[in-house]
N, CA, C and O atoms as a GROMACS GRO file, in nm:
protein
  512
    1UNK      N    1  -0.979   3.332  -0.845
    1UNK     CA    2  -0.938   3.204  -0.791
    1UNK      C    3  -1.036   3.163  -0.683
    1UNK      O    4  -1.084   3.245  -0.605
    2UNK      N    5  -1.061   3.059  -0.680
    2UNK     CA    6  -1.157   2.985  -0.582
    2UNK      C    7  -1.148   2.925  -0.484
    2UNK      O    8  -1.132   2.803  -0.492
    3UNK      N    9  -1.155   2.994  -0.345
    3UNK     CA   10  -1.124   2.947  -0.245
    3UNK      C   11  -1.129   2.779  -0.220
    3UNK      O   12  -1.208   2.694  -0.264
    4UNK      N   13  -1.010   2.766  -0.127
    4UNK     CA   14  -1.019   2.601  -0.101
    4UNK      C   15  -1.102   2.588   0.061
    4UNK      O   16  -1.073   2.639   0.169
    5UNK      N   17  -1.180   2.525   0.033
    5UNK     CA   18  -1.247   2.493   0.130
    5UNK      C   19  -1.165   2.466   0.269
    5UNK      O   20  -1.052   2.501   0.235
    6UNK      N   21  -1.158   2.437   0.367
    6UNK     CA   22  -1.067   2.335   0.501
    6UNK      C   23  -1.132   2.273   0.538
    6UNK      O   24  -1.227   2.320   0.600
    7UNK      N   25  -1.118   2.127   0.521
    7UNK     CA   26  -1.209   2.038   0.598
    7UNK      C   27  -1.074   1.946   0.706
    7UNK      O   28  -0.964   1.893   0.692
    8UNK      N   29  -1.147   1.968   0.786
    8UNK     CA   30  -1.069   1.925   0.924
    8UNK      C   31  -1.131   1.721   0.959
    8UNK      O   32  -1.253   1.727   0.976
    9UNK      N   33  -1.100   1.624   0.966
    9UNK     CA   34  -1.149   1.487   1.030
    9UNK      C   35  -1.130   1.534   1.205
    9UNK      O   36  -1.041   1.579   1.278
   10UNK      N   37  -1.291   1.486   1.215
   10UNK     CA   38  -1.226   1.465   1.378
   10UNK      C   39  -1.123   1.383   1.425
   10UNK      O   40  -1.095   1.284   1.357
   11UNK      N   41  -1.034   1.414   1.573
   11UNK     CA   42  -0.950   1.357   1.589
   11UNK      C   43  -0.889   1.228   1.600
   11UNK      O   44  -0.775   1.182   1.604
   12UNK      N   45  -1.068   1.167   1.604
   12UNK     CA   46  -1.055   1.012   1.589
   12UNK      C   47  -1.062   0.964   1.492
   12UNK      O   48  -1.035   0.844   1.497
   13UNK      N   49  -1.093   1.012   1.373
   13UNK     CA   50  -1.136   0.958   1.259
   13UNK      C   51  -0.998   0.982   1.199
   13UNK      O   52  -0.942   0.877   1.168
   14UNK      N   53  -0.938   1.077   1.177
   14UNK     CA   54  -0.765   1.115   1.115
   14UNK      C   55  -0.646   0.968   1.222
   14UNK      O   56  -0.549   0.904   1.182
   15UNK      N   57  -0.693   0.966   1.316
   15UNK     CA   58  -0.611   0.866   1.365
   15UNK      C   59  -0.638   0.678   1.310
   15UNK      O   60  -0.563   0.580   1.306
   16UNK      N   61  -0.802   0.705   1.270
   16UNK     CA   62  -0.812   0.556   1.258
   16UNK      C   63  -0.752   0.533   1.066
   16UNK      O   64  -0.721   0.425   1.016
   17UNK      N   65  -0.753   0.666   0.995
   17UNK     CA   66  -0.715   0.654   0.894
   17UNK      C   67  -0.577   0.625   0.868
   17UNK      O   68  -0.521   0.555   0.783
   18UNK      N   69  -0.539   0.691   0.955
   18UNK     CA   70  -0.348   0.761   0.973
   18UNK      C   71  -0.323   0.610   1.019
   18UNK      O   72  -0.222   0.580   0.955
   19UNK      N   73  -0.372   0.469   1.116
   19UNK     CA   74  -0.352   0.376   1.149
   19UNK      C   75  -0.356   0.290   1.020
   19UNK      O   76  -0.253   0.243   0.972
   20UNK      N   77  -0.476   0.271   0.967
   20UNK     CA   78  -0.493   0.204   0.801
   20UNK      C   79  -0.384   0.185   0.752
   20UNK      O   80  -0.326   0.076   0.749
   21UNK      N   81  -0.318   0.360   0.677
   21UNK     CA   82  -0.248   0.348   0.598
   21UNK      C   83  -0.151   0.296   0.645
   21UNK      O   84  -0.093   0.218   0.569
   22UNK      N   85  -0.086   0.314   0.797
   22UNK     CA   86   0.057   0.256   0.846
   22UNK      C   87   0.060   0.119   0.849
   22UNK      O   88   0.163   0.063   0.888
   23UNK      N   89  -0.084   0.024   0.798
   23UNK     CA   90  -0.077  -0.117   0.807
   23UNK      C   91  -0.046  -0.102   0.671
   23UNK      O   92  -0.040  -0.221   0.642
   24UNK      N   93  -0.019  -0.038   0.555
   24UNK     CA   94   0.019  -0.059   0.402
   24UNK      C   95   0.153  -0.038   0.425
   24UNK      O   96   0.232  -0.126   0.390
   25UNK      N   97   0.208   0.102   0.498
   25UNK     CA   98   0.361   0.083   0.525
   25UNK      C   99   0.452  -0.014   0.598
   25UNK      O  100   0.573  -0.034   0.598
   26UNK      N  101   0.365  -0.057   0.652
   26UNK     CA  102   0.425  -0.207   0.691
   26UNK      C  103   0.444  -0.285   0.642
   26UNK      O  104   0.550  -0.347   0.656
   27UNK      N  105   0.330  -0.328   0.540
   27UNK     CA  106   0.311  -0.439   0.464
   27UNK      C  107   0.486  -0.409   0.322
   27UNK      O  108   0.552  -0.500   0.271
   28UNK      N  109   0.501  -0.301   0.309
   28UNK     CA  110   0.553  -0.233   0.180
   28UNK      C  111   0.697  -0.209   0.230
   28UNK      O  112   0.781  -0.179   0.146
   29UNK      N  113   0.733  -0.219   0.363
   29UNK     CA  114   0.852  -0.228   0.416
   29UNK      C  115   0.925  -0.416   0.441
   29UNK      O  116   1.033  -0.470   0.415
   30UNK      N  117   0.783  -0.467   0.509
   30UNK     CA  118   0.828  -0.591   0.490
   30UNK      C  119   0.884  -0.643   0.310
   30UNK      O  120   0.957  -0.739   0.287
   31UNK      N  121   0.850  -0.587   0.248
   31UNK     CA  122   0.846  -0.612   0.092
   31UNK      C  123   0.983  -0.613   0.092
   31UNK      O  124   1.045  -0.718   0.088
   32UNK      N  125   1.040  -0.496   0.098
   32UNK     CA  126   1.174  -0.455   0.133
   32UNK      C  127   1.241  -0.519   0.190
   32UNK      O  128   1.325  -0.572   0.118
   33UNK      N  129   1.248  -0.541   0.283
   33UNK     CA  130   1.346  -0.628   0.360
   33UNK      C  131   1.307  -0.758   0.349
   33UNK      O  132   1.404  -0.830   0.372
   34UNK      N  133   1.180  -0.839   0.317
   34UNK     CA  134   1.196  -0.972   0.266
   34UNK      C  135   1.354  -1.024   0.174
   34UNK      O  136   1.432  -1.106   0.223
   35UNK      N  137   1.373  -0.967   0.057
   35UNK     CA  138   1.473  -1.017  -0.017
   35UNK      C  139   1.600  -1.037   0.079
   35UNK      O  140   1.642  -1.150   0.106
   36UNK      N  141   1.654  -0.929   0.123
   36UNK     CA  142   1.725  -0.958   0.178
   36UNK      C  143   1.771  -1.061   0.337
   36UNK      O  144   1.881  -1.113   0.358
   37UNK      N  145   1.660  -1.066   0.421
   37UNK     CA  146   1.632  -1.161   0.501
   37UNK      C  147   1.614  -1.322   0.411
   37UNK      O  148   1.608  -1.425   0.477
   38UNK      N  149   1.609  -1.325   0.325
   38UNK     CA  150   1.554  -1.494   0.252
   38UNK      C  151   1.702  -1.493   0.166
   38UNK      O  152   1.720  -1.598   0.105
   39UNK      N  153   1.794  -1.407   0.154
   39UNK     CA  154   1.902  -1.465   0.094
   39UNK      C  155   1.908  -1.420   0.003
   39UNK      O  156   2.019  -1.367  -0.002
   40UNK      N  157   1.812  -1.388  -0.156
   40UNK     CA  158   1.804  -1.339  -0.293
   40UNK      C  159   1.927  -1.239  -0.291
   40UNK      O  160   1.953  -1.138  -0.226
   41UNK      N  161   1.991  -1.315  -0.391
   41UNK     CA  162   2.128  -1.216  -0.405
   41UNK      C  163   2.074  -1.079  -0.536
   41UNK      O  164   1.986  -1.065  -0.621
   42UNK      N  165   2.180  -1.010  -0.485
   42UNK     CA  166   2.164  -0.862  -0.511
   42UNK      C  167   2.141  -0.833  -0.674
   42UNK      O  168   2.225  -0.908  -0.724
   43UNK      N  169   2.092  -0.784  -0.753
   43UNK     CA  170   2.063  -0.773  -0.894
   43UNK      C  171   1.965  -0.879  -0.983
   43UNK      O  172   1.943  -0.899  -1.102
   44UNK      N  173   1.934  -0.918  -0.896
   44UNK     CA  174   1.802  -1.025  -0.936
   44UNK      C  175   1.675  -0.941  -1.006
   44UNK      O  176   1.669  -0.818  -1.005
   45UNK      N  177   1.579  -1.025  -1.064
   45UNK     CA  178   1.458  -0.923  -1.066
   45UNK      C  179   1.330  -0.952  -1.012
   45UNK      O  180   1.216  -0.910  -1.036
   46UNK      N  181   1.389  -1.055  -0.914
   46UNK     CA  182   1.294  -1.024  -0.842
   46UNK      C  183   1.290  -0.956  -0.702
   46UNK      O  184   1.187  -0.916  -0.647
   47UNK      N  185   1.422  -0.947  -0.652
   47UNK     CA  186   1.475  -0.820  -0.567
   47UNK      C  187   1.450  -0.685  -0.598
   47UNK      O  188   1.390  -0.607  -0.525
   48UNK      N  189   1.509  -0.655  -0.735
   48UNK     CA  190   1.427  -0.555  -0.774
   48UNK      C  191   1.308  -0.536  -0.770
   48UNK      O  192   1.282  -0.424  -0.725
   49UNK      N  193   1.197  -0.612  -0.804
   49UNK     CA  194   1.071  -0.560  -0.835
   49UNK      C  195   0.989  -0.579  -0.637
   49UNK      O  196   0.893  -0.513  -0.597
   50UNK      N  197   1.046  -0.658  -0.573
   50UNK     CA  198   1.022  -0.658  -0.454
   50UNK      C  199   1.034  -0.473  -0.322
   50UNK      O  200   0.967  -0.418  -0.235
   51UNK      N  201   1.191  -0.450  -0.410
   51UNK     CA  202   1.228  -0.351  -0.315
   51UNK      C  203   1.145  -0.193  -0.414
   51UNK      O  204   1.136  -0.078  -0.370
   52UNK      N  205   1.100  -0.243  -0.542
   52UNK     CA  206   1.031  -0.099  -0.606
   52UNK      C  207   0.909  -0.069  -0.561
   52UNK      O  208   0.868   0.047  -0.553
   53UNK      N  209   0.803  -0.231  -0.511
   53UNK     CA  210   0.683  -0.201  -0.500
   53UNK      C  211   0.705  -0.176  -0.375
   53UNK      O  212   0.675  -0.060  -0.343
   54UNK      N  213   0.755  -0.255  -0.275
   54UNK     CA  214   0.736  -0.176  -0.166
   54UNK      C  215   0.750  -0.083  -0.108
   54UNK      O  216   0.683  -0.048  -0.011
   55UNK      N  217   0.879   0.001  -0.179
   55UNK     CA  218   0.868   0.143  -0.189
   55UNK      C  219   0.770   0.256  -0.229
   55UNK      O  220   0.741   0.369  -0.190
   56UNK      N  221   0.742   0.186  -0.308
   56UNK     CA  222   0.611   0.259  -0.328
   56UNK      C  223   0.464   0.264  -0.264
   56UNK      O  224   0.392   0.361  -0.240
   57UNK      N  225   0.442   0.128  -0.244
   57UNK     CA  226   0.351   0.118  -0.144
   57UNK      C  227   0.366   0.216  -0.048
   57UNK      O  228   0.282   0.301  -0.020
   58UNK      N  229   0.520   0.197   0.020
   58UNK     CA  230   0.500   0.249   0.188
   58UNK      C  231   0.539   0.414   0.164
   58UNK      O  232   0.540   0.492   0.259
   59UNK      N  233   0.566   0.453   0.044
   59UNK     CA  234   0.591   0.607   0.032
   59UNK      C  235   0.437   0.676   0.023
   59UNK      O  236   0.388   0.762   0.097
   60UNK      N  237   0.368   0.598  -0.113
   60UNK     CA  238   0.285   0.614  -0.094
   60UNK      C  239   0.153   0.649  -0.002
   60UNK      O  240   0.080   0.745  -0.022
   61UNK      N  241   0.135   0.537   0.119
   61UNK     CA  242   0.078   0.500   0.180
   61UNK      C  243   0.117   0.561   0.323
   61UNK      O  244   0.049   0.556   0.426
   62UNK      N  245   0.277   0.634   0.301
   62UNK     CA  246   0.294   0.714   0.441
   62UNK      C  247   0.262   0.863   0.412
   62UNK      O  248   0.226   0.945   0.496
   63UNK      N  249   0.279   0.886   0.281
   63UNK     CA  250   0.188   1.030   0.234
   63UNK      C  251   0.076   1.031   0.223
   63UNK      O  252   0.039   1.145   0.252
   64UNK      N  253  -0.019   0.961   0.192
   64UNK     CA  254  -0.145   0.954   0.234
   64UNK      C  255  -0.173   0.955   0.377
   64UNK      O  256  -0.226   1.054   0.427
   65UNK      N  257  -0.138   0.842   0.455
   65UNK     CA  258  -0.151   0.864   0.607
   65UNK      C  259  -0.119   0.985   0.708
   65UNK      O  260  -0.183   0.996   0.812
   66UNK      N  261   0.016   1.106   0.664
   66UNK     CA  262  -0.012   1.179   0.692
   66UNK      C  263  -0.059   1.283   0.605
   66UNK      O  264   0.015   1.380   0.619
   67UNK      N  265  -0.149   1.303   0.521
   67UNK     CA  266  -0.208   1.397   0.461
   67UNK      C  267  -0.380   1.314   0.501
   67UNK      O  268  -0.428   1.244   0.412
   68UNK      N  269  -0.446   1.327   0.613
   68UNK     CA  270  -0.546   1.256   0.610
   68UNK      C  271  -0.643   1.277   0.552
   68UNK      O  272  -0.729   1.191   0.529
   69UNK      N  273  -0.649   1.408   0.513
   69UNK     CA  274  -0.753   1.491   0.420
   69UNK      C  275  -0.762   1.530   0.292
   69UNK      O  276  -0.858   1.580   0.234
   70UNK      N  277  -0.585   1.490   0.225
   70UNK     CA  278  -0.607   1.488   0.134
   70UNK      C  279  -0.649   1.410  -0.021
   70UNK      O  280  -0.748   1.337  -0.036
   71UNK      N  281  -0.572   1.437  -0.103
   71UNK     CA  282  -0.680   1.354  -0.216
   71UNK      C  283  -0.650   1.197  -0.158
   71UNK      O  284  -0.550   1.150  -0.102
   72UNK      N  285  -0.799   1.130  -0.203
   72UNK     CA  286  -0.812   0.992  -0.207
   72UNK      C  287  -0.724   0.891  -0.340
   72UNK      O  288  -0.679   0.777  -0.352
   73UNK      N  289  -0.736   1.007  -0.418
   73UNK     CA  290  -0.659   0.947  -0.560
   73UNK      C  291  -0.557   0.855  -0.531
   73UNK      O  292  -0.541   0.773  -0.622
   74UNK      N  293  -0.479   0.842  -0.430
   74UNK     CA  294  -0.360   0.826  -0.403
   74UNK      C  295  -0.417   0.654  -0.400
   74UNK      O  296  -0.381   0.555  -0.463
   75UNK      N  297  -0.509   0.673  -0.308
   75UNK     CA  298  -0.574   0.504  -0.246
   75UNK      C  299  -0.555   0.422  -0.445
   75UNK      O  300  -0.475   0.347  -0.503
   76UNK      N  301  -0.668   0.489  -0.476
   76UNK     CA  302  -0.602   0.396  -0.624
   76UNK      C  303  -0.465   0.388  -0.665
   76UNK      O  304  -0.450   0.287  -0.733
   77UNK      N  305  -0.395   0.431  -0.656
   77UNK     CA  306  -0.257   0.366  -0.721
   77UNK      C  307  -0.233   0.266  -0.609
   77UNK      O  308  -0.252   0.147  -0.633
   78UNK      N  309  -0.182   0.316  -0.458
   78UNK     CA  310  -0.193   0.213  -0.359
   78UNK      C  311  -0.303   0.056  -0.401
   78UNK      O  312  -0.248  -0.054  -0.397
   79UNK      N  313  -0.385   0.063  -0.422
   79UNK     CA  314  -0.484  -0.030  -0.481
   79UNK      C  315  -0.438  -0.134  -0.546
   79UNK      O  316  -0.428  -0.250  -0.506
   80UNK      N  317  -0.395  -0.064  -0.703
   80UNK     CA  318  -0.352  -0.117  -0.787
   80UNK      C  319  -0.221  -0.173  -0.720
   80UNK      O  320  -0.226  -0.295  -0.708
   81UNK      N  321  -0.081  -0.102  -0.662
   81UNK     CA  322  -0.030  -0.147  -0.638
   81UNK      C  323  -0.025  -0.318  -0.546
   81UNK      O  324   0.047  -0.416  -0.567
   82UNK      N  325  -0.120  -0.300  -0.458
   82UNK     CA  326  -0.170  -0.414  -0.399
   82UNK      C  327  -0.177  -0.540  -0.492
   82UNK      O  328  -0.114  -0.646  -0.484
   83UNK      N  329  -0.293  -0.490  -0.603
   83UNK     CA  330  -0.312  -0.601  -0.692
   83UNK      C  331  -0.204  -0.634  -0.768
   83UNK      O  332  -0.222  -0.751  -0.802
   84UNK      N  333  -0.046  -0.573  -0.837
   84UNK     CA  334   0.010  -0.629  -0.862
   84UNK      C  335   0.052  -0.694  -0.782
   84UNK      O  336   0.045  -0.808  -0.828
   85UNK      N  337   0.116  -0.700  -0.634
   85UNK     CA  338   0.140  -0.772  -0.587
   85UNK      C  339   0.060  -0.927  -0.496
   85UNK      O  340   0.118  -0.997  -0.412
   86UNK      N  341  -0.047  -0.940  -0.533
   86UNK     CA  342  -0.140  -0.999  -0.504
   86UNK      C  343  -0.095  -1.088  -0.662
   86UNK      O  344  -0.070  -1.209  -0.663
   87UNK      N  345  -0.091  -1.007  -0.780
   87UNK     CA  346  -0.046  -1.162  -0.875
   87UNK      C  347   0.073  -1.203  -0.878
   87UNK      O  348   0.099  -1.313  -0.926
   88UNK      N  349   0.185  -1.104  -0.818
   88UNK     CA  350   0.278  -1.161  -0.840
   88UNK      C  351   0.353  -1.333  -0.821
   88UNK      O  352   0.461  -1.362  -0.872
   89UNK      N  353   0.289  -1.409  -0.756
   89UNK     CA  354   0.280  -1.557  -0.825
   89UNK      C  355   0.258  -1.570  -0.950
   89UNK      O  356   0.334  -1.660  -0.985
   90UNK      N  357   0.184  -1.525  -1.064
   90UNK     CA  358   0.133  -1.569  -1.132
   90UNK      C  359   0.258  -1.478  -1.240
   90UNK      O  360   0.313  -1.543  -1.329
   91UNK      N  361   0.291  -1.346  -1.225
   91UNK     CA  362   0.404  -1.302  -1.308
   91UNK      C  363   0.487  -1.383  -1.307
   91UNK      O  364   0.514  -1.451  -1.406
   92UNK      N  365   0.550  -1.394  -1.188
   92UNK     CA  366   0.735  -1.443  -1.166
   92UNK      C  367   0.680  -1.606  -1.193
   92UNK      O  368   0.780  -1.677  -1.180
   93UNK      N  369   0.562  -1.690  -1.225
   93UNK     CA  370   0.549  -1.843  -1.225
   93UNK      C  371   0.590  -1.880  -1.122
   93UNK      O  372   0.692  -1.948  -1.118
   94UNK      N  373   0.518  -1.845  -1.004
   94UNK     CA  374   0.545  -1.883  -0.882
   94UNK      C  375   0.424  -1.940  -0.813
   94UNK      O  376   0.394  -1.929  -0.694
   95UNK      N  377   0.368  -1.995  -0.900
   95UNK     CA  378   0.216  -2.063  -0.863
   95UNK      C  379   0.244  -2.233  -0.800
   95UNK      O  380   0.150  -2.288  -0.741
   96UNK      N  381   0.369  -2.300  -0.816
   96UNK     CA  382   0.404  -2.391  -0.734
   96UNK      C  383   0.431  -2.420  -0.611
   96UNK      O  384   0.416  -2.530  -0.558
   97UNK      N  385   0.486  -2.288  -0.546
   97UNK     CA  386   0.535  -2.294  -0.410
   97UNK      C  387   0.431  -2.182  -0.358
   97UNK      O  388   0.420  -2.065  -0.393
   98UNK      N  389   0.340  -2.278  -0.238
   98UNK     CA  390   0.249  -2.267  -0.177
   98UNK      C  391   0.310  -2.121  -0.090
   98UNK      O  392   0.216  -2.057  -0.042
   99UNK      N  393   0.422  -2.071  -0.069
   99UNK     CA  394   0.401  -1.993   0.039
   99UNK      C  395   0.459  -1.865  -0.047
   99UNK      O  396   0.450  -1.749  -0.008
  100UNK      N  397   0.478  -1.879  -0.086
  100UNK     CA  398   0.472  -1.749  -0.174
  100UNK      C  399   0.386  -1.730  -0.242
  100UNK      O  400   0.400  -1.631  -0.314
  101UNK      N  401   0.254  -1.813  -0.260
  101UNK     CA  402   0.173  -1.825  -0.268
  101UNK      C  403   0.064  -1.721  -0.217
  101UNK      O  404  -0.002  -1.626  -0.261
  102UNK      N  405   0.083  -1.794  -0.100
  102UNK     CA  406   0.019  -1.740   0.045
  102UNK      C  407   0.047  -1.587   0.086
  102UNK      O  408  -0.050  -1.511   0.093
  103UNK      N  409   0.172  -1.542   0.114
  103UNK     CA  410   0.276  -1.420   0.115
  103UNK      C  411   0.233  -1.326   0.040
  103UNK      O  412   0.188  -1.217   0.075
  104UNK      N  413   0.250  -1.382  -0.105
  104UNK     CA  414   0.220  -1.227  -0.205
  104UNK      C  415   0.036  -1.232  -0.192
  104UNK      O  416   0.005  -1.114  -0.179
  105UNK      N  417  -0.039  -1.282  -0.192
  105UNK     CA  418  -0.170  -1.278  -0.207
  105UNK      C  419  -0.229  -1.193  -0.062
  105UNK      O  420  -0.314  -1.106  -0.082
  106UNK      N  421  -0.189  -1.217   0.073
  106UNK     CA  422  -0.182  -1.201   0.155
  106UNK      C  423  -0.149  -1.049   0.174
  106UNK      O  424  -0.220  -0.964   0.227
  107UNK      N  425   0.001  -1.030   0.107
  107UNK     CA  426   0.027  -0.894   0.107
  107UNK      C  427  -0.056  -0.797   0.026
  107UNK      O  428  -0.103  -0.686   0.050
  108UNK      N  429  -0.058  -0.869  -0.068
  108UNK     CA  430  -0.182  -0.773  -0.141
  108UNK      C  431  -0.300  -0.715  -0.094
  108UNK      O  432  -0.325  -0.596  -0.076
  109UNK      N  433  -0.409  -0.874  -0.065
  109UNK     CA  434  -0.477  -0.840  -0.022
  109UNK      C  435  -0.496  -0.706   0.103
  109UNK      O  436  -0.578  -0.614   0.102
  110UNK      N  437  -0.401  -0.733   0.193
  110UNK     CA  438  -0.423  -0.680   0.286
  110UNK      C  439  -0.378  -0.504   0.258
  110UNK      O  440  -0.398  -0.416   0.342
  111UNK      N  441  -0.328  -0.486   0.149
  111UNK     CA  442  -0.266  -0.372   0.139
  111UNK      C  443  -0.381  -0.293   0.085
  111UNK      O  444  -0.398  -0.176   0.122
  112UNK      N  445  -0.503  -0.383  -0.045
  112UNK     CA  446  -0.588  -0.318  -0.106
  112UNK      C  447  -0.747  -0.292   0.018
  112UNK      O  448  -0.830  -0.202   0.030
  113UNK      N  449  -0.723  -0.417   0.084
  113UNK     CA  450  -0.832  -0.397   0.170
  113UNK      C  451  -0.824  -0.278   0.252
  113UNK      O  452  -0.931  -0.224   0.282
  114UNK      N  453  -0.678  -0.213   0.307
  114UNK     CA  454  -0.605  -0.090   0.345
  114UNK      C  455  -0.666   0.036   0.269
  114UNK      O  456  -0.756   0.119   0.284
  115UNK      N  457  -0.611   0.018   0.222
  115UNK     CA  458  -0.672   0.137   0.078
  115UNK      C  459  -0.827   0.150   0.034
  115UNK      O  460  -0.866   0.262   0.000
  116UNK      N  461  -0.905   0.055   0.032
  116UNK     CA  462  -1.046   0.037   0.040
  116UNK      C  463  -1.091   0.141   0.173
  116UNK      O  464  -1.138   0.254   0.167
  117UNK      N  465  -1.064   0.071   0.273
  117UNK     CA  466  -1.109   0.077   0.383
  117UNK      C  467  -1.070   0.249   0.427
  117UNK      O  468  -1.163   0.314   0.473
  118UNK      N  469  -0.971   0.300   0.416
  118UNK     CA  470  -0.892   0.449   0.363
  118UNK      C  471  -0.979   0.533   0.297
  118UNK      O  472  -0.979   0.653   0.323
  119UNK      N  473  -1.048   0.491   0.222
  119UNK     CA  474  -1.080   0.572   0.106
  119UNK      C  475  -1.236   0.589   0.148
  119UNK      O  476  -1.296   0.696   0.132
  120UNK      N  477  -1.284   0.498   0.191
  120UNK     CA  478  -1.431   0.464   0.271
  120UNK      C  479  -1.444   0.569   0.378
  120UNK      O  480  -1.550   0.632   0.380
  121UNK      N  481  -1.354   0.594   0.466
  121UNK     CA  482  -1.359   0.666   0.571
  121UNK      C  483  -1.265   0.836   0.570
  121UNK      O  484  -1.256   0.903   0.673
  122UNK      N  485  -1.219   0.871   0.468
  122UNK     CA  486  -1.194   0.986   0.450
  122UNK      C  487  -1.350   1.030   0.383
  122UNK      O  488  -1.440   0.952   0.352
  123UNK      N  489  -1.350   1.200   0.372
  123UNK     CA  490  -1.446   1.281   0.375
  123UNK      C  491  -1.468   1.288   0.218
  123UNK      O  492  -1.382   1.321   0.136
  124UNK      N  493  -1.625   1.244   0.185
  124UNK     CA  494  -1.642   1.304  -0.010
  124UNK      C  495  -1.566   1.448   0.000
  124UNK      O  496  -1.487   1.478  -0.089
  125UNK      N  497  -1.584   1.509   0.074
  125UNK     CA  498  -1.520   1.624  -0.009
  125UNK      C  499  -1.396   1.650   0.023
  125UNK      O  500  -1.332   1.739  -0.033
  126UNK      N  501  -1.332   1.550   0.145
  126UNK     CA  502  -1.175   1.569   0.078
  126UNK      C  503  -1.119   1.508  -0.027
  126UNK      O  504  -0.997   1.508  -0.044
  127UNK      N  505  -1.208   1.446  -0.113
  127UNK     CA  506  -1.133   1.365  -0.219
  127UNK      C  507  -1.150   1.420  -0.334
  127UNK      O  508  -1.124   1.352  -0.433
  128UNK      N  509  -1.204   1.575  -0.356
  128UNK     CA  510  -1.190   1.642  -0.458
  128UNK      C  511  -1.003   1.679  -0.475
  128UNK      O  512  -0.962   1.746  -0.570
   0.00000   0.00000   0.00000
């Protein structure tokens, strides 16, 4: 069996990562509690698909943040996740109303630029 290496981030660099990801758990909690703050009654699908991604996002994205060293893999699904929600106007035909518009593109964006930016600054060789 083949030893695992330990690669340690300095203490500043694990904090500016560990910060990143907690701007995706934010973003992925607001997800969450959007529906219910705007009224969307309960069994909808788009309540549903609101309270799944952001769960995932921010589960995601809080296991990555504290695992700072470990795999990067994670940033791609986070990623992807972003980008569905970045079209979600364009799934649910919500390309009329400008602020949901704005909202899901916004959240996206900012979740993948998260994950970019994550993945940039962890170590090549912690992402074996």
């Amino acid at each position: 069996m083949l030893p695992i290496p330990k690669i340690e981030l300095p203490k500043g660099r694990e904090l500016v990562v560990f910060s990143i990801d907690m701007i995706s758990v934010i973003v992925g909690l607001t997800l969450v509690v959007y529906p219910f703050l705007s009224g969307m009654y309960f069994g909808s699908s788009l309540m549903t698909y609101h309270t799944a991604m952001g769960l995932l996002i921010a589960a995601l994205a809080f296991l990555r943040g504290n695992l700072p060293v470990g795999s990067a893999w994670v940033e791609i699904v986070i990623f992807a996740c972003g980008a569905f929600v970045a079209a979600t106007p364009w799934f649910w035909h919500l390309t009329w109303n400008s602020n949901a518009m704005a909202g899901y593109i916004g959240a996206g964006a900012a979740v993948m630029i998260a994950s970019v930016l994550s993945a940039i600054l962890t170590p090549k060789a912690a992402t074996a």
